[in-house]
C-alpha positions in Angstrom: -12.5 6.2 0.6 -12.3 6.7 -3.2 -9.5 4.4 -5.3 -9.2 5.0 -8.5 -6.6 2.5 -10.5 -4.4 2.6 -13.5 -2.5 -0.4 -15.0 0.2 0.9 -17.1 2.1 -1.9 -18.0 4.4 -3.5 -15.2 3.1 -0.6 -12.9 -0.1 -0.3 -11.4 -0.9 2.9 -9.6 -3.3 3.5 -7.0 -4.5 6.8 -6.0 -6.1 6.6 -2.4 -8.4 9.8 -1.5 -10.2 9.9 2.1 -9.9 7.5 5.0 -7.8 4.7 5.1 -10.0 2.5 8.6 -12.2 0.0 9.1 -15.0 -0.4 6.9 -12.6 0.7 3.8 -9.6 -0.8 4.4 -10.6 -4.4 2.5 -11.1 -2.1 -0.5 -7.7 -1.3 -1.0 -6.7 -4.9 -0.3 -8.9 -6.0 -3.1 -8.2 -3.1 -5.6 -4.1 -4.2 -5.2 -5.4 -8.0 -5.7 -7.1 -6.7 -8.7 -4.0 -5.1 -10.5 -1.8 -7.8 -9.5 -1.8 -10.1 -13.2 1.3 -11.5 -14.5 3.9 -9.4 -15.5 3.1 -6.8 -12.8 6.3 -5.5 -11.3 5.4 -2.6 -9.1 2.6 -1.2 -6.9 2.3 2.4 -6.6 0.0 3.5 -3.9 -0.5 7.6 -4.1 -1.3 8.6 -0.8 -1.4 12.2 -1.4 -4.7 12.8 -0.6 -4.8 10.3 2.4 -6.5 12.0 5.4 -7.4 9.6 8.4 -5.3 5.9 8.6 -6.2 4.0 11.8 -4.9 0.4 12.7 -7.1 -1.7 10.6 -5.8 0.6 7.5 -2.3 0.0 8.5 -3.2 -3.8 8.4 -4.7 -3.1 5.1 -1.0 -1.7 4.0 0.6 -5.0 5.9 -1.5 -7.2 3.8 -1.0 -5.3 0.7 2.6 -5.5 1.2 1.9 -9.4 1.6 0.1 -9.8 -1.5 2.7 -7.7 -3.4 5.7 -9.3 -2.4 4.1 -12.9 -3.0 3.1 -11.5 -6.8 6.9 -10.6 -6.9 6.1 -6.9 -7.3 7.3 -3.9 -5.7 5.1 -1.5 -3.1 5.6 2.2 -3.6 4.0 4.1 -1.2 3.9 7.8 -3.2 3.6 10.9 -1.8 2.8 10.0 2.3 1.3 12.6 4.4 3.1 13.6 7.4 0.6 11.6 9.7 1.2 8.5 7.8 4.8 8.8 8.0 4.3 9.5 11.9 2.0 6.8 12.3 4.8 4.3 10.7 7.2 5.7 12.3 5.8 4.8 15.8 4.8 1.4 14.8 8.0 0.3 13.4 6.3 -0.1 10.4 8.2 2.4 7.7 11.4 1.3 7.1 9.5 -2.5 6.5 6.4 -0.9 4.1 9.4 1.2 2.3 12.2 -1.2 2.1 14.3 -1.1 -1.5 13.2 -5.1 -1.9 10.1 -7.3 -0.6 12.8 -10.1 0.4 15.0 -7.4 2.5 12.4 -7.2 5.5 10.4 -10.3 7.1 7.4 -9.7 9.2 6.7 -12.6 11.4 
């Protein structure tokens, strides 16, 4: 998996290329820790060039959401593949990752 990060003011974007899984996923986790500094009001993950996102990636995207909605920022997630959308849509897991506001939808 290749991240590449930009911080462009109260947005920091994300581009996410290759496998989201196990062995990679801590690395996004720690690049969205990274860009998380005051002031820092949104999150934009672009997941065009996703290809492969497996259960411990879509905990990776739970705790990113976590970390971004304790900062007091927003989580975008740009441009999903149709198997991401798929796999959140099974899980139960899109309408929570893509809600308007971090305080509309509690996880338990």
């Amino acid at each position: 998996m290749k991240l590449t990060q930009i911080l462009d003011g109260a947005t920091a974007r994300i581009h996410v290329a290759g496998n989201l899984e196990y062995g990679h996923s801590a690395a996004l986790v720690d690049a969205v820790a990274a860009v998380l500094r005051p002031g820092v009001q949104a999150v934009r993950l672009d997941l065009t060039d996703l290809a492969f996102c497996d259960s411990v990636g879509l905990s990776a995207l739970l705790k990113v959401h976590r970390l971004t909605a304790s900062a007091g920022a927003r989580l975008h997630l740009d441009n999903r593949p149709t198997h991401l959308d798929r796999v959140l849509e099974l899980t139960g897991l899109l309408e929570y990752l893509t809600a308007a506001t971090p305080e509309q939808s509690e996880i338990g």
